[in-house]
ROKOLRO-716562 format. One line per 2 residues: number of its first residue (from 1); for each residue x, y, z of N, C-alpha, C. Coordinates in nm, 2 decimals, padded with zeros to 4 digits. Layout:
% residues N
NUM	X/Y/Z/X/Y/Z/X/Y/Z  ...;
END
This chain:
% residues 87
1	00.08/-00.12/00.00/00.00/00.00/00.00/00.09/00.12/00.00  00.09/00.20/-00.09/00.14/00.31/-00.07/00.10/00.42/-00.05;
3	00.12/00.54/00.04/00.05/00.65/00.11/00.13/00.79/-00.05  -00.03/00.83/-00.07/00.04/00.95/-00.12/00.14/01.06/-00.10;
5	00.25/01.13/-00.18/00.27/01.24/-00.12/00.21/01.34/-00.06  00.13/01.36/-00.10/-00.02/01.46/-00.06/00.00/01.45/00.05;
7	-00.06/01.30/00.09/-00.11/01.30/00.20/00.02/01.30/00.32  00.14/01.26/00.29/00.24/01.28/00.39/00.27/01.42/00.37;
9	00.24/01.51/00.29/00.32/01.68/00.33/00.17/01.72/00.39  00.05/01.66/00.37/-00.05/01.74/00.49/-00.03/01.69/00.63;
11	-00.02/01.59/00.64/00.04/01.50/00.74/00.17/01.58/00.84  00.26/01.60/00.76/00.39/01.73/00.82/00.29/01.83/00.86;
13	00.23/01.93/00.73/00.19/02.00/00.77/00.08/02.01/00.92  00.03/01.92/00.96/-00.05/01.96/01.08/00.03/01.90/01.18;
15	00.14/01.83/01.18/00.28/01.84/01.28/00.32/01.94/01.33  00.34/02.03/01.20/00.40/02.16/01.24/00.35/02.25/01.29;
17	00.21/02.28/01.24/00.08/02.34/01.31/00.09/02.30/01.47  00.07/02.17/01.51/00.07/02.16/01.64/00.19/02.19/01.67;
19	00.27/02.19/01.63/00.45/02.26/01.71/00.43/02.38/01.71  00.37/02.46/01.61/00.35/02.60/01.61/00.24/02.62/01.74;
21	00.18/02.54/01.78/00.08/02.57/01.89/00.14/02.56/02.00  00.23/02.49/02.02/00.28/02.44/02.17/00.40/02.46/02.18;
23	00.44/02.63/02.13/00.55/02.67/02.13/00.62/02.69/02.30  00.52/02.69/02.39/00.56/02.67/02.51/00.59/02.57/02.59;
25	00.59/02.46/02.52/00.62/02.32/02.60/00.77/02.27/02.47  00.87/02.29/02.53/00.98/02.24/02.43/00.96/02.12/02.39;
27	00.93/02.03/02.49/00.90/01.87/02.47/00.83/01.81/02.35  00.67/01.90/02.36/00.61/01.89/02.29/00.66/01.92/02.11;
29	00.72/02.03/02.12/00.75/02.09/02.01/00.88/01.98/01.95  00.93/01.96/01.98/01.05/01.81/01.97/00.98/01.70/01.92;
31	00.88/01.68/01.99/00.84/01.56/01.93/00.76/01.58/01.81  00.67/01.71/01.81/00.59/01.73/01.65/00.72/01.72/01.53;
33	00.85/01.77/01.59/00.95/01.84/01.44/01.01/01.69/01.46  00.99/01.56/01.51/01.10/01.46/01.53/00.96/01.36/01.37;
35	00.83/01.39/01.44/00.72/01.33/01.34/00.74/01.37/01.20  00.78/01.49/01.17/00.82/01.55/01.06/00.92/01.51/00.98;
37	01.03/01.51/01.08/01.14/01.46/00.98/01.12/01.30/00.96  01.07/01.22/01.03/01.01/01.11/00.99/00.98/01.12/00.86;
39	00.87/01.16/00.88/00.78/01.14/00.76/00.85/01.24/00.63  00.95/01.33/00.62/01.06/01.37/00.52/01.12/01.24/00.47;
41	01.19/01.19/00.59/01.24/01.06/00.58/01.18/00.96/00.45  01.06/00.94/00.49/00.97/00.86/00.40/01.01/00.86/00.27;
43	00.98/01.02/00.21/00.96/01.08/00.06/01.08/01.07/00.02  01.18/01.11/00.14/01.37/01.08/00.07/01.37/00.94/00.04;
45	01.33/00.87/00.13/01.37/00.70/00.11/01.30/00.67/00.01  01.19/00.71/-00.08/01.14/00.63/-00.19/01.20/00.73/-00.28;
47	01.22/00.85/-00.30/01.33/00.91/-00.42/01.45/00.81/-00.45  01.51/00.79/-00.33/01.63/00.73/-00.34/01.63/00.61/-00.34;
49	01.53/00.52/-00.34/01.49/00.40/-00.42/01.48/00.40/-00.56  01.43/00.54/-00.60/01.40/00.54/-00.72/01.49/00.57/-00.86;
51	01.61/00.64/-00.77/01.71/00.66/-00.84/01.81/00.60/-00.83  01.83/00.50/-00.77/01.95/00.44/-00.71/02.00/00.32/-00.85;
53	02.09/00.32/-00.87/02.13/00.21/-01.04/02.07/00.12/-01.00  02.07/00.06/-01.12/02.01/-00.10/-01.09/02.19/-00.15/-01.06;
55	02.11/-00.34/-01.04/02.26/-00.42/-01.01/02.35/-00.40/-01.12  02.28/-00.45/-01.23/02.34/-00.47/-01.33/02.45/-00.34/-01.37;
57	02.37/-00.21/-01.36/02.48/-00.16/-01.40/02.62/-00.09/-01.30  02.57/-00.16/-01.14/02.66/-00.14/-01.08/02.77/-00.27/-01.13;
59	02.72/-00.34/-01.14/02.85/-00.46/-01.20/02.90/-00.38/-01.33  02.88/-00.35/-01.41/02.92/-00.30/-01.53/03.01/-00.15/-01.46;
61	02.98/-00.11/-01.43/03.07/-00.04/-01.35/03.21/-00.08/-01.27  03.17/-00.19/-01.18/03.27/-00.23/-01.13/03.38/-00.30/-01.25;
63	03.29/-00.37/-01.32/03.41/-00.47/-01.48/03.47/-00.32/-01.50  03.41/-00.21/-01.53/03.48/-00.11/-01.64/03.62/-00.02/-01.50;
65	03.59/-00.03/-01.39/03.67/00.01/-01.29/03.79/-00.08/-01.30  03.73/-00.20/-01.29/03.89/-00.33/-01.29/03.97/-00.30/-01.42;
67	03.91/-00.32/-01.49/03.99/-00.34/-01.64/04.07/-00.18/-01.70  03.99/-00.08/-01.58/04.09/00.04/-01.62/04.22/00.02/-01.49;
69	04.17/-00.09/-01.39/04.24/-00.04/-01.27/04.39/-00.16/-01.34  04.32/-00.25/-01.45/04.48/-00.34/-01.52/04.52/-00.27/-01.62;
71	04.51/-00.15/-01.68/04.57/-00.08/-01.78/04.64/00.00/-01.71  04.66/00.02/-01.59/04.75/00.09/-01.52/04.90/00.09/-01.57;
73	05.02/00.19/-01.58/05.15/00.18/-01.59/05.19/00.12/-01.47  05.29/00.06/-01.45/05.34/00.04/-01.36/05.51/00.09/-01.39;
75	05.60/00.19/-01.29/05.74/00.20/-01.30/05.82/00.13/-01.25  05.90/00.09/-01.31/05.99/-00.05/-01.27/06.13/00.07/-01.29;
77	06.09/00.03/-01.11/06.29/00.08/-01.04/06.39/00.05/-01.08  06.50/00.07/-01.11/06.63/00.01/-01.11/06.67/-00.07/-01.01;
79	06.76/-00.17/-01.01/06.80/-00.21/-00.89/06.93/-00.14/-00.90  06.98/-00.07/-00.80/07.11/-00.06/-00.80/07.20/-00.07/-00.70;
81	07.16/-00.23/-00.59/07.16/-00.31/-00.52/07.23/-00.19/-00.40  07.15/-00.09/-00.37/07.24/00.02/-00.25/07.10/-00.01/-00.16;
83	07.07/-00.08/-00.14/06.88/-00.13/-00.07/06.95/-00.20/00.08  06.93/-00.13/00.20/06.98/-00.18/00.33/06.98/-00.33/00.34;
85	06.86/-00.39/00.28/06.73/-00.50/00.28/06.82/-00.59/00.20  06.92/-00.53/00.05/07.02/-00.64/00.07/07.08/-00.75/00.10;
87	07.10/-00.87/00.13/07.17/-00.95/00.21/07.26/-01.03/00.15;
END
């Protein structure tokens, strides 16, 4: 079941209404703005379900990361056996 946006920004909205009313009890006012960002929470968490890659192209990502991370140069030192390490 999914709750409209609608209905969670009216939902905030009379959160904040009652925060705005019980501007004299801090407690109170904490708990209406803690209901809020809750329910913010919500609308973020299904955005970012929604945009999040699929698997697939996280793998395709990862292959195209490896295969640039083996095209790397590598510099090959001289030995010019002055290495403490020696023996």
């Amino acid at each position: 079941m999914t709750i409209s946006k609608d209905t969670v920004i009216n939902k905030m909205m009379e959160e904040l209404q009652a925060a705005k009313n019980s501007m004299n009890n801090n407690l109170e006012v904490i708990n209406h703005i803690s209901k809020v960002k809750l329910l913010s929470e919500l609308i973020l968490d299904e955005y970012e379900g929604e945009h999040q890659p699929k698997i697939n192209e996280v793998t395709t990502l990862n292959n195209e990361q490896k295969s640039a991370e083996g095209q790397t140069t590598t510099k090959h030192i001289p030995d010019d056996q002055s290495s403490i390490f020696d023996f």
